[in-house]
C-alpha positions in Angstrom: 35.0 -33.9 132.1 38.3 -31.7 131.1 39.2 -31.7 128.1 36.2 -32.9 126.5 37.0 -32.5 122.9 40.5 -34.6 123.6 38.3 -37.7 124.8 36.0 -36.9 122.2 38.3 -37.5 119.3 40.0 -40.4 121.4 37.2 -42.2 121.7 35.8 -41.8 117.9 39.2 -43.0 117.1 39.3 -46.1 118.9 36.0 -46.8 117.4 37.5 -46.5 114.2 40.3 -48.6 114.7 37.8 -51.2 116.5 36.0 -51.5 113.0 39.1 -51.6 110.9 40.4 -54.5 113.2 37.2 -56.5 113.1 35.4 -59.0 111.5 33.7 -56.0 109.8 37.1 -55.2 107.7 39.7 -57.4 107.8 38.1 -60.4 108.8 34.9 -60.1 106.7 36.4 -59.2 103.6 39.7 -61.2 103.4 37.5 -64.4 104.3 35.0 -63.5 101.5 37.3 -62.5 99.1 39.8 -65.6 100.0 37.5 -68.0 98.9 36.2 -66.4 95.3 39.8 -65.7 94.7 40.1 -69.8 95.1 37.5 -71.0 92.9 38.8 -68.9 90.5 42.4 -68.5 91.2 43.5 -68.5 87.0 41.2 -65.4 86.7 42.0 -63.2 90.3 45.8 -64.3 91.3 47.2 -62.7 87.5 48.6 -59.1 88.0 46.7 -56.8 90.5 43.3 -58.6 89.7 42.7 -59.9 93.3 43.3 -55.9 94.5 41.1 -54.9 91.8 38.4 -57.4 93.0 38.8 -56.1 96.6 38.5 -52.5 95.8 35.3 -53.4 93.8 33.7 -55.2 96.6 34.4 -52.4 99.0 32.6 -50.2 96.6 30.2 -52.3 96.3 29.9 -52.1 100.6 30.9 -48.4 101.0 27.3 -47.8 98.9 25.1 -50.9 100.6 26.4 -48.9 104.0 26.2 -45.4 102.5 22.4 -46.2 101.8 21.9 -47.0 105.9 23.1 -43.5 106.9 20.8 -41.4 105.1 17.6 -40.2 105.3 15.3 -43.3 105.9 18.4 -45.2 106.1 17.6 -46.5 109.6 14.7 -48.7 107.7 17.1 -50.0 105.5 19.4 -50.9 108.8 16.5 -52.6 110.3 15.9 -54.3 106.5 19.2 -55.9 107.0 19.7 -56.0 110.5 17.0 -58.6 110.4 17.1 -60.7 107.6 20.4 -61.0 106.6 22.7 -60.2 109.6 20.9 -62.1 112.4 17.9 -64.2 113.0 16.9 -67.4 110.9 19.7 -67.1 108.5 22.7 -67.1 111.5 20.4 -70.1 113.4 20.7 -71.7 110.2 24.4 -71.6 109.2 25.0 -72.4 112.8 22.9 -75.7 113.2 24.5 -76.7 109.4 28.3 -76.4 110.7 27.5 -77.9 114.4 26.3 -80.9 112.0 29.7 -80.6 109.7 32.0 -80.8 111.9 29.9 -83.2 114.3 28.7 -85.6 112.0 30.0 -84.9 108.2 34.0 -84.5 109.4 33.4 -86.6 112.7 33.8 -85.1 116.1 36.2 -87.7 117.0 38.4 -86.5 114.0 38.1 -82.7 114.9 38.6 -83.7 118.3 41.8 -85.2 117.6 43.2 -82.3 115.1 42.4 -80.5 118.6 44.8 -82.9 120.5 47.6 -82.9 117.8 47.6 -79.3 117.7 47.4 -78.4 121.2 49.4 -81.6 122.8 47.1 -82.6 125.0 43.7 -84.1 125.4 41.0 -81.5 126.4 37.7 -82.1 128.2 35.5 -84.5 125.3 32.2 -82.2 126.7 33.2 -80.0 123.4 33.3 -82.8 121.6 29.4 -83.9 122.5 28.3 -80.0 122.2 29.6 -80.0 118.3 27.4 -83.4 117.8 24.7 -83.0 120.3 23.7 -79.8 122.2 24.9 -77.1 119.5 22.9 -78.6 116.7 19.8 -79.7 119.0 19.8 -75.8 121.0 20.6 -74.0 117.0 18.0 -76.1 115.7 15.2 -75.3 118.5 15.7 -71.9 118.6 15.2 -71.6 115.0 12.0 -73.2 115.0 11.0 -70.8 117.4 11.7 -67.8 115.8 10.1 -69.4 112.7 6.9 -69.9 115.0 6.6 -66.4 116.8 7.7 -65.1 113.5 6.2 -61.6 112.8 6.0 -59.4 110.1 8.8 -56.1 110.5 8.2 -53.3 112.2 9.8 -50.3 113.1 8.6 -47.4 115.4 4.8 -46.9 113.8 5.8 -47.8 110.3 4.9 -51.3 108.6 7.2 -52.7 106.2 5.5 -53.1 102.7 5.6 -56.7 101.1 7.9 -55.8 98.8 10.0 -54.6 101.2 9.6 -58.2 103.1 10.0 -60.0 100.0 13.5 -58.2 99.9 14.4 -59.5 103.5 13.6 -62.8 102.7 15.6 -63.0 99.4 18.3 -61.8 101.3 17.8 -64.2 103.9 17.6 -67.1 101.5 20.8 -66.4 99.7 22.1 -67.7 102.9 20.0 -70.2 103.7 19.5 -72.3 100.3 23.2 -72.2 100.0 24.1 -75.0 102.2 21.2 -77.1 101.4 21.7 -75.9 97.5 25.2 -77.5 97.5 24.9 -80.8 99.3 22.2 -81.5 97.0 24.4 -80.6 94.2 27.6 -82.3 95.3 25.2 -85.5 96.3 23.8 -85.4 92.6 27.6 -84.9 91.0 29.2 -87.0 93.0 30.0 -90.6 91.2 29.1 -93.8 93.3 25.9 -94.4 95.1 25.2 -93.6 98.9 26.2 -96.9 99.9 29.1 -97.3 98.1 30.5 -93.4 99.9 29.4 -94.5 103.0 31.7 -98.0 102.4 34.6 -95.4 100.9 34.4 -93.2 104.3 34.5 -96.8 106.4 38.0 -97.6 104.6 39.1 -93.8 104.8 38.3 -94.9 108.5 40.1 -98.4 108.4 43.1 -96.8 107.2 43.2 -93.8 109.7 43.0 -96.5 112.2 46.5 -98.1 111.4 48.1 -95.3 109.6 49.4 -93.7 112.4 53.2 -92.7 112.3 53.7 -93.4 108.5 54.4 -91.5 105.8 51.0 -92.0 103.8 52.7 -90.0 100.4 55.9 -93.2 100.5 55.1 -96.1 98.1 56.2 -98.6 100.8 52.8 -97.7 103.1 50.4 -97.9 100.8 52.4 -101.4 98.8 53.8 -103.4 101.6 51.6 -102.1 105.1 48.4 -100.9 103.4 47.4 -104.2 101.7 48.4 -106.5 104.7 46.0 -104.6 106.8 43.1 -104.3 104.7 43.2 -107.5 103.3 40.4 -109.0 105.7 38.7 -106.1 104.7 36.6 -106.8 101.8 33.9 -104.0 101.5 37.1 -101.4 102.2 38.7 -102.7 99.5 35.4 -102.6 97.3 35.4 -99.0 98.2 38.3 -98.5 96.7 37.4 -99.8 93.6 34.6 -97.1 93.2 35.3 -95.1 89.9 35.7 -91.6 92.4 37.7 -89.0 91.0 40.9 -88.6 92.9 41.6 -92.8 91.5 43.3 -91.6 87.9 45.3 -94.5 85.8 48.6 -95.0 87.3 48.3 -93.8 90.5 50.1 -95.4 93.8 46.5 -96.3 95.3 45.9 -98.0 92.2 48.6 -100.2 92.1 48.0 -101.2 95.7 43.8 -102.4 94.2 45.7 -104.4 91.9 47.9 -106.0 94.3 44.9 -106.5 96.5 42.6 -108.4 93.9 
């Protein structure tokens, strides 16, 4: 090809540009950052904290990645390539937020954010792959891998236990997360399972009837609300759970009274 060297340096700089563009960079790093600099917002949004915080996380990277590209770094590649990038951890997240937004958020709900935000109705098959196929295909597939499951290998050279043992903490920080959480949340939360479940059936009720109100104005929630839900009685039993968001004072309080 002419002008070999042009091409050359063309096409190293698109790559560049490629990985500066993609989740890899921007993406990656504003979504991880993003969500530490939210629980902790009092800490990382004073001054040039949350830059500080992102330049010490791409340190952080810069050696992680700085370790694959030396001598012997193509085991550490593999190490990660494995365990924490693909495989059983990525099955994993995937089959947890087909079940989120299928079953925890409601695919009907998703389903109509989709409709408000495009316009229109779109085909419900999407709808039955978050509840249905995705988790059911995710969920197979990691069983699978966790059945033909075989210890890492690269070229002629056998990973070490330790070196497994590595993989598979890294794998778990992913994996017991999800799991890690509910359980916490389930344990924190106040109320018992039945009474949430009754709380998400009058979150449900009022969906149902709220449509084209103002749900922040006083008049919804003390003139339409409580004729409404008045038949209702576990709904309005839900509401009367001690949960956090019902402080002394509030609107939704003052429509419980007005119920009872």
């Amino acid at each position: 090809m002419p002008v070999a060297p042009l091409w050359s340096i063309l096409f190293f700089f698109m790559v560049i540009l490629l990985g500066l563009d993609s989740e890899n960079e921007f993406v990656g790093v504003e979504g991880f950052v993003t969500a530490i600099v939210d629980l902790f917002p009092y800490q990382l949004r004073r001054g040039h904290r949350k830059e500080l915080f992102i330049a010490l996380c791409s340190v952080i990277w810069y050696l992680i990645g700085l370790s694959m590209v030396m001598e012997g770094g193509m085991y550490v590649f593999q190490l990660f390539d494995s365990y924490s990038a693909s495989g059983s951890a990525l099955l994993w997240v995937s089959v947890f937020q087909s079940i989120a937004i299928g079953w925890v958020y409601g695919g009907d709900r998703f389903y109509d954010n989709m409709t408000s935000m495009f316009g229109f109705r779109i085909n419900p098959w999407i709808k039955w792959c978050w509840k249905y196929c995705a988790p059911l295909f995710c969920m197979g597939i990691f069983i699978f891998s966790l059945a033909t499951y075989k210890p890492l290998k690269y070229n002629n050279y056998k990973y070490p236990a330790w070196g497994e043992a590595i993989g598979w903490c890294m794998a778990l920080s992913s994996i017991l997360c999800i799991p890690g959480y509910m359980i916490f949340r389930f344990l924190t939360t106040s109320g018992s399972l039945r009474e949430v479940c009754a709380l998400k059936h009058c979150h449900d009720r009022i969906k149902s009837f709220s449509f084209g109100f103002d749900l922040s104005s006083y008049n919804f929630w003390m003139e339409i609300a409580p004729l409404q839900l008045q038949p209702d009685y576990d709904c309005i039993q839900a509401l009367l759970l001690p949960i956090d968001w019902m402080k002394p004072g509030s609107t939704l309080k003052k429509l419980l009274f007005k119920l009872i």
